[in-house]
N, C-alpha and C positions, 0 to 999 in steps of 0.2 A: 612841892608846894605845901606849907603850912594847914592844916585844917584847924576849922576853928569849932571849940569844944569847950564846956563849962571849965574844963581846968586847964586852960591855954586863953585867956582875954586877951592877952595882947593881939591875937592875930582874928579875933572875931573882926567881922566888919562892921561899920558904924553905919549908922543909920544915912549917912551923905554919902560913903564910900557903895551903896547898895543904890542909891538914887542916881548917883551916876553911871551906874553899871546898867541901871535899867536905859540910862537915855540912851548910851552908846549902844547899846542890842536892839535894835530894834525888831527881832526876833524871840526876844522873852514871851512867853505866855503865860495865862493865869494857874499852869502847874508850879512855875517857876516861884511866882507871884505867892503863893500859897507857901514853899515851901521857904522862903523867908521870913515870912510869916511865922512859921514855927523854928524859927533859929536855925533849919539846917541845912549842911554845907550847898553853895552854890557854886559851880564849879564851870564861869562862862567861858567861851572857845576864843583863846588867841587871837591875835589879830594876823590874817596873812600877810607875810613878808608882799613886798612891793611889785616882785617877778609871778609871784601864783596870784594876785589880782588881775595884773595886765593879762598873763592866759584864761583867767574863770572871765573876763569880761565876755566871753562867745562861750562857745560849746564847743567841747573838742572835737567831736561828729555832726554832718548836717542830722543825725539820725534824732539827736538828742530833742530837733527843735520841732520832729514832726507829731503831730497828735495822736498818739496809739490808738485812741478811740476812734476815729475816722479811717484806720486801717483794718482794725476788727470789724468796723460796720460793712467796711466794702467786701470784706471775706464771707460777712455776714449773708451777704445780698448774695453773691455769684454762689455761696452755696444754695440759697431761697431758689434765685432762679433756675442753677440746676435741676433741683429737686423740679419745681412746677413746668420746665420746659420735658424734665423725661416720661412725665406723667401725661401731658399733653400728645408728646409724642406716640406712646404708646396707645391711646386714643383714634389720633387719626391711622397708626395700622392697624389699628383691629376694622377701623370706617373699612378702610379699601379692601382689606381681607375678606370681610363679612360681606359687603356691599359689592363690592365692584369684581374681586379675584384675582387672585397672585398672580396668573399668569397676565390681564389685561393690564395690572398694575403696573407690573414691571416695564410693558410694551410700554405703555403711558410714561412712565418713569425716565425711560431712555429719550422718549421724544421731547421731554421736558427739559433734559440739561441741555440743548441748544441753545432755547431763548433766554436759561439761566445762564448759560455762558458769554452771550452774549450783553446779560446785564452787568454780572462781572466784572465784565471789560469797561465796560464803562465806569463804573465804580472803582473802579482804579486810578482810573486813567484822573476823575475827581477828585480823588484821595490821595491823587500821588505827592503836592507836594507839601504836607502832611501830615500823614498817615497816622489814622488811630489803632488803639491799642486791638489787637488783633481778638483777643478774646471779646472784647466790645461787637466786633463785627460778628463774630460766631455768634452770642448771644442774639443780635438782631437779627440777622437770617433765620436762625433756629424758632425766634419768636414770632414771626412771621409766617414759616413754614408750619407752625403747631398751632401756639396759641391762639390766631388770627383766623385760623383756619376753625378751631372749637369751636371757637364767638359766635363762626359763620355758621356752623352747621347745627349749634342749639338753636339760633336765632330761626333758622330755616325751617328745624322742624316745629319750632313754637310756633309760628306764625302760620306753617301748611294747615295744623290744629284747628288757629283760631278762624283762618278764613273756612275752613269744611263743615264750622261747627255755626258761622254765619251764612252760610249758603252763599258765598260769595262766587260771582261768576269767573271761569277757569281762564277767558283772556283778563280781563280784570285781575285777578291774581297774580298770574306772571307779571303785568306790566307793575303793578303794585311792589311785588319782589326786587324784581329789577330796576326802579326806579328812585323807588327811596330807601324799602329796607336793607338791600344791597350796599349802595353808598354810604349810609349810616351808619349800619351795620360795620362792616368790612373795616372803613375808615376809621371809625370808633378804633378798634379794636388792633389796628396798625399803629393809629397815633398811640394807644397807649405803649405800646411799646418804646415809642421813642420818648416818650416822658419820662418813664420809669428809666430809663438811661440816663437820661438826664438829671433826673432826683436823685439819682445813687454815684453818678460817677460826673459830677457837674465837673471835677480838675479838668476833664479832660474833652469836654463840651465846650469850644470855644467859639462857634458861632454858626451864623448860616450857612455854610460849606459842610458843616461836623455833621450840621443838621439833615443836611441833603442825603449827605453818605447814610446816616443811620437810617432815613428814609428810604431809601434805596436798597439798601440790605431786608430791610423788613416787607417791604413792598415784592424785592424780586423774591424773597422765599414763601410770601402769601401764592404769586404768582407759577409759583414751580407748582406748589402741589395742587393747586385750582387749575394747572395745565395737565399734569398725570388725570386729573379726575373728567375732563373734557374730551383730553385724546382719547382715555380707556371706554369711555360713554360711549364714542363716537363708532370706535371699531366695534364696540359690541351692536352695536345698533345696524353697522356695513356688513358685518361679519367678517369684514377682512380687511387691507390696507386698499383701501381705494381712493375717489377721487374725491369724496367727501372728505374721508378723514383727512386728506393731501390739503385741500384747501382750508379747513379748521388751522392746519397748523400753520398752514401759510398765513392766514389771517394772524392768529395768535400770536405764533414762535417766532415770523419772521417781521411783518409788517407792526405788528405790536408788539412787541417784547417788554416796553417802558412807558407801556398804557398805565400798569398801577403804581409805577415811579413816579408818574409825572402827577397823578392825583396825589397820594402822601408825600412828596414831595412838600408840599405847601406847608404840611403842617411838621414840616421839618424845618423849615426855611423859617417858621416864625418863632418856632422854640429856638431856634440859634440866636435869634433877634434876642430872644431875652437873657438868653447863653451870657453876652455883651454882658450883664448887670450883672449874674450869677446868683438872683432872688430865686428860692423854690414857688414862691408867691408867683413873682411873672412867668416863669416857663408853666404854670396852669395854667394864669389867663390868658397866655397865648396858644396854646392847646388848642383851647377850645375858638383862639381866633383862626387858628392855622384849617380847622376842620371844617369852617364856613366854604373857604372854597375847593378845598379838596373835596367834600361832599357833593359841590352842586358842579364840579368838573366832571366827576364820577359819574352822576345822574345826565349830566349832556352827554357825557359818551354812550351812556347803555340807551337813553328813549331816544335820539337821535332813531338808532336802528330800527324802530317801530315806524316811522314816516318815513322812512328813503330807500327808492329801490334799486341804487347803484351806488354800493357802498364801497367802490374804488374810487367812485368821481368824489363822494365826500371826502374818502382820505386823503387824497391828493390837495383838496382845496381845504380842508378845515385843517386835519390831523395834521399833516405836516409843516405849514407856519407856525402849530403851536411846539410841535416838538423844534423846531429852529428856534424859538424867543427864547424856548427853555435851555435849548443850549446854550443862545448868547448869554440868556443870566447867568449859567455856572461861569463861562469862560469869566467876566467882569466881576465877578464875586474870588475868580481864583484870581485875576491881578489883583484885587482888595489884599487879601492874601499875601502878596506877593512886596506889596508896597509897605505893607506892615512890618515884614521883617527885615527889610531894607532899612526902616525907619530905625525898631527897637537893634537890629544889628550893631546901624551908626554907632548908638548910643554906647554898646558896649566896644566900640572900636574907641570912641573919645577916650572911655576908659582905661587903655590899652591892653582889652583882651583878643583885640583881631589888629592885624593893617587896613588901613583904609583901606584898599586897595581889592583886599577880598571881602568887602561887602559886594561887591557888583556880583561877583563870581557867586557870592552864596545868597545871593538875593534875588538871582535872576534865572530866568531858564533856561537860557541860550548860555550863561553861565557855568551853570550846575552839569548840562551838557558839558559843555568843552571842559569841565575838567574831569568829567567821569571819564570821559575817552582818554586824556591823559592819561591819566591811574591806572584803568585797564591797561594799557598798551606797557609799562612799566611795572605790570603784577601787585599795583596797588588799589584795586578796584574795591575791595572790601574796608580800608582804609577810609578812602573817599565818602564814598556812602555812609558809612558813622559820622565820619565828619560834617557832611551834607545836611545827616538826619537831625543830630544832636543838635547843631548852631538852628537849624530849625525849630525843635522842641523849645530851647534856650530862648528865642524872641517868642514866640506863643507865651513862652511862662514869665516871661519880663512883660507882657504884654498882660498878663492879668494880675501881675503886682503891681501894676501901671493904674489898672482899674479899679485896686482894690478886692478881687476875688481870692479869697484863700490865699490868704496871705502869708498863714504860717505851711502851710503844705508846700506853695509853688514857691517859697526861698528855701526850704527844701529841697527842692527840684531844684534851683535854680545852682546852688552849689556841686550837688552832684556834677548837673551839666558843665557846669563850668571848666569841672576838671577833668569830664570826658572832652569835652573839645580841647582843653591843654594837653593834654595827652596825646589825641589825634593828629592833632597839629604839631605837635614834636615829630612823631611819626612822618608824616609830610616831608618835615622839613630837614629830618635823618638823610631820609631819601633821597631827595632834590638836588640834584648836577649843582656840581662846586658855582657856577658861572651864575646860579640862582640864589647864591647863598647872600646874606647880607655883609657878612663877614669876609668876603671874596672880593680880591683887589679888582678892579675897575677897567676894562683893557682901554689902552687909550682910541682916542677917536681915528677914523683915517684922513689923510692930509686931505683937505680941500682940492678939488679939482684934479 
């Protein structure tokens, strides 16, 4: 190409041939602009042939369309919260080291993964069909088990302070402690945890199920070590395993296990509510709606026990219809669940990334069953399960580009998934007895009668 120079006019550009240069660029800038200005060479970009438009029309990787900033943030945070969860941690063992004693601890310790185990279970069993991101779950147990636990125990000794130094009377105190500063206290400091979940990792907060689960991880790890710290108290106070400590845990570990699930729960259940919208604005003001009744649930449970003196016959008649409502709402929050992905699945069946056929299957329970048993029995179990979990993830994330949430991150995600369930589903269908194939001749029917 010609440059254009005091001793070469012909190939300067004219003052129209520069004007049109500019409409056709609509990428020119005022460097540009400037240096026309002083006569020298402008040197604009080709036009792409017809084929490298049609491919630059997308990004040749989903990677290209996700936001790096919102990646570095998140890395950002799980380091933060690292950092302040091992600091916490280290906190409450020095509490039991100092306070209570390694050896009481540890007794404590052991009695305490029962009722953890058994919240576990449950928490699974809610998250199974699902399932969040696993480090999410570590985080909320751990915050629960530490941080929740700090809140309690500065709040506890601020407050022993302030009533000693008001002369405040010693039942009057405990019932004060346990009544409200406990509940507000405690719950405060649960919910925050599942807010700051939520604030940081809202992709993956997708409603009141999410909410439940995170509530439930944070609640049963407040629970474990408020269990270590009861059963150790108790044998130090017996001097030895006896019938006191035996019924503490019994009360505790066995008949209560999802006493502080079923309180933070609530204020799980309404930060999911706002999950639905994906505003950092609503998931605070429902925060703090969520912690109206988890606090005064908390507070029936602890002053109950100061008026009644057969705290079986209450459980049986209060405690237990409330833990059955609470069950029937996960069970009808998990068909919510269920019918959702039914829905968004369809949609991408219309499109033909499934058969119609296997929306039921990967939509349903009785489904997702019968075909995991398949799979297994055939050495394709691990196959299945991706496939299950993926088409799963895939309506979740179609389901918040539906709503508008993160928009550029979950078509992200939505590509990826896409071509992990392409993929699985080849797999499948590699596999799959000729007689199942679609390309497999027909056998004919048998004669009539």
């Amino acid at each position: 190409m010609a440059q254009a120079t005091p001793e070469n006019p012909e190939t300067a550009p004219t003052a129209g041939d520069v004007a049109a240069a500019q409409a056709s660029a609509s990428q020119a800038t005022q460097t540009v602009t400037a240096h026309v200005a002083q006569k020298t060479t402008v040197h604009l970009p080709e036009k792409a042939p017809a084929e490298v438009q049609a491919a630059t029309a997308t990004t040749p990787q989903p990677i290209f369309d996700t936001d790096p900033r919102r990646r570095n943030s998140l890395l950002a945070a799980v380091i933060v919260a690292g950092v302040v969860l091992g600091i916490a941690l280290l906190l409450v063992l020095a509490y039991f080291l100092i306070f209570i004693g390694p050896g009481l601890s540890f007794v404590g310790a052991l009695l305490a993964l029962i009722p953890l185990a058994i919240v576990l279970i449950g928490v699974r069993w809610i998250d199974r069909w699902e399932p969040e991101p696993r480090l999410l779950l570590i985080i909320a147990f751990l915050w629960g088990a530490t941080v929740s636990i700090v809140i309690a125990l500065v709040a506890d000794v601020g407050t022993s302070y302030l009533y000693a130094a008001a002369g405040a009377d010693q039942n009057w105190t405990v019932f004060l402690q346990s009544v409200v500063q406990a509940p507000i206290v405690e719950e405060g400091g649960k919910g925050l945890g599942i807010l700051l979940i939520y604030l940081v990792a809202r992709r993956y907060f997708d409603g009141p199920v999410d909410g439940i689960v995170f509530a439930a991880l944070v609640a049963g790890g407040f629970a474990f070590t408020e269990n270590i710290q009861y059963f150790a108290i108790q044998i130090a106070e017996s001097g030895r395993l006896d019938l006191a400590v035996g019924e503490i845990f019994f009360i505790r570990g066995i008949l209560s296990p999802f006493a502080h699930v079923m309180f933070t729960a609530f204020t799980g259940f309404f930060i999911g509510l706002a999950a639905r919208k994906g505003t950092a604005f609503g998931g605070i003001l429902f925060f703090f709606v969520g912690l109206i009744p988890a606090i005064l649930l908390h507070a029936f449970w602890n002053g109950v026990l100061f008026f009644i003196y057969d705290f079986y016959a209450y459980y049986v008649v209060v405690q237990v219809p409330l833990f059955a409502i609470a069950v029937v709402g996960v069970i009808l929050l998990r068909r919510r669940e269920a019918k959702m992905t039914q829905l968004r699945l369809g949609e991408y069946a219309a499109a033909g990334w499934f058969n119609a056929a296997e929306v039921n299957t990967l939509g349903t329970g009785p489904g997702r069953r019968q075909a995991q048993a398949w799979a297994r029995q055939r050495g394709l179990g691990k196959v299945m399960k991706e496939y299950i979990r993926d088409a799963t993830h895939l309506a979740f994330t179609r389901n918040r580009i539906v709503s508008g949430r993160d928009r550029i991150g979950s078509q992200a995600d939505e590509a990826l998934l896409l071509a992990q369930v392409s993929e699985s589903r080849a797999r499948l269908a590699a596999a799959a007895p000729a007689a199942h194939r679609t390309d497999a001749p027909v056998a004919p029917a048998p004669p009539a009668g």
